[in-house]
Each structure stands twice: as structure tokens, then as C-alpha cells.
C-alpha positions, -999 to +999 in steps of 0.1 A: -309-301-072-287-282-087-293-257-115-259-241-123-272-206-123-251-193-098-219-207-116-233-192-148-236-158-126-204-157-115-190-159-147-210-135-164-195-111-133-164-116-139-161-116-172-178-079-168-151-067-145-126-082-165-132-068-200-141-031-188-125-004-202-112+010-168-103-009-139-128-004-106-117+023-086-099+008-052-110+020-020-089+047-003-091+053+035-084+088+049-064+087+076-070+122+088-038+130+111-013+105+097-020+122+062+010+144+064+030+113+075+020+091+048+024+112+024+062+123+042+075+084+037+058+081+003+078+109-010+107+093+001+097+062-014+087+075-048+128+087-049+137+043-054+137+032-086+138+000-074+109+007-055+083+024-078+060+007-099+068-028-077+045-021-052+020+010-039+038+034-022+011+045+005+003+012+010+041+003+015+040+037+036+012+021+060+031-012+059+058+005+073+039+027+098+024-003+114+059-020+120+054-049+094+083-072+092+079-081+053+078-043+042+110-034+065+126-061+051+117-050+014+133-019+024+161-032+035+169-052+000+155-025-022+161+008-005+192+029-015+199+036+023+181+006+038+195+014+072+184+049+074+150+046+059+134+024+087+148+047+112+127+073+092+098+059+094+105+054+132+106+089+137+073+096+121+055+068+139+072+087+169+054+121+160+020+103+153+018+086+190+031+125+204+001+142+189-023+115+206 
């Protein structure tokens, strides 16, 4: 049978999370060695104005470090020099796999 409590639970949890004052802090992996890297392409992307405050820049920067499709082609519509940015990023991935 069915008592309802863990309905009445979830609620209760989620309007916690939802009406406190700060938001939960989000997880952040260190990367060790792709540090530099990262924070290399997210400089670069913090320069877009069409960029920033659309999406986070390291995880855009990881996006892009891993070769995903939908990121290169937000890039490519929102980046001021769409065809020179991927080629960038490229170029760091390059130096990454060379320190292996």
C-alpha cells in the first residue's frame, strides 16, 4: 500500500534546495596537467561577448578539448574568428597528448 511519504519527501527536498539563499556549490574536477590548457581556451573564450554568460566557459573549454561536435559548432556561429578558434583548440589538445 501506498503511503505517500516518499512523494511528501521529495517535495519537502526540493522545495529546500529551491528557496535557499545560495545556490549548492557544483562540483569542480581538477584536471591536473590540462589545467594550464583549460584555463588557455577559457581566456580566449571569456574575450566573446556572444559567448559569455550563455554557457560556462571551462565547461565549453572541455567540450572543446574532447572534440565535441555541438560545442565546435557553437563556436563556429558565435565565435568572432570561428575558423581560427577550433584550430586553437587543436593545437592545445596537440600539446596535451605530447606531454603523455
Amino acid at each position: 500500500m501506498k503511503s505517500g511519504e516518499g512523494k511528501k519527501n521529495l517535495l519537502e527536498a526540493i522545495e529546500k534546495v529551491s528557496t535557499a539563499p545560495q545556490p549548492q556549490a557544483g562540483v569542480r574536477i581538477d584536471y591536473a596537467a590540462m589545467e594550464p590548457f583549460l584555463r588557455d581556451i577559457t581566456t580566449h573564450l571569456s574575450k566573446e561577448t556572444n559567448i559569455v554568460g550563455h554557457y560556462p566557459l571551462r565547461w565549453l573549454a572541455i567540450k572543446l578539448m574532447e572534440g565535441d561536435s555541438e560545442a565546435e559548432k557553437l563556436i563556429h556561429d558565435r565565435h568572432s574568428d570561428a575558423a581560427g578558434f577550433p584550430a586553437h583548440c587543436g593545437t592545445v589538445t596537440r600539446r596535451i597528448r605530447s606531454r603523455r
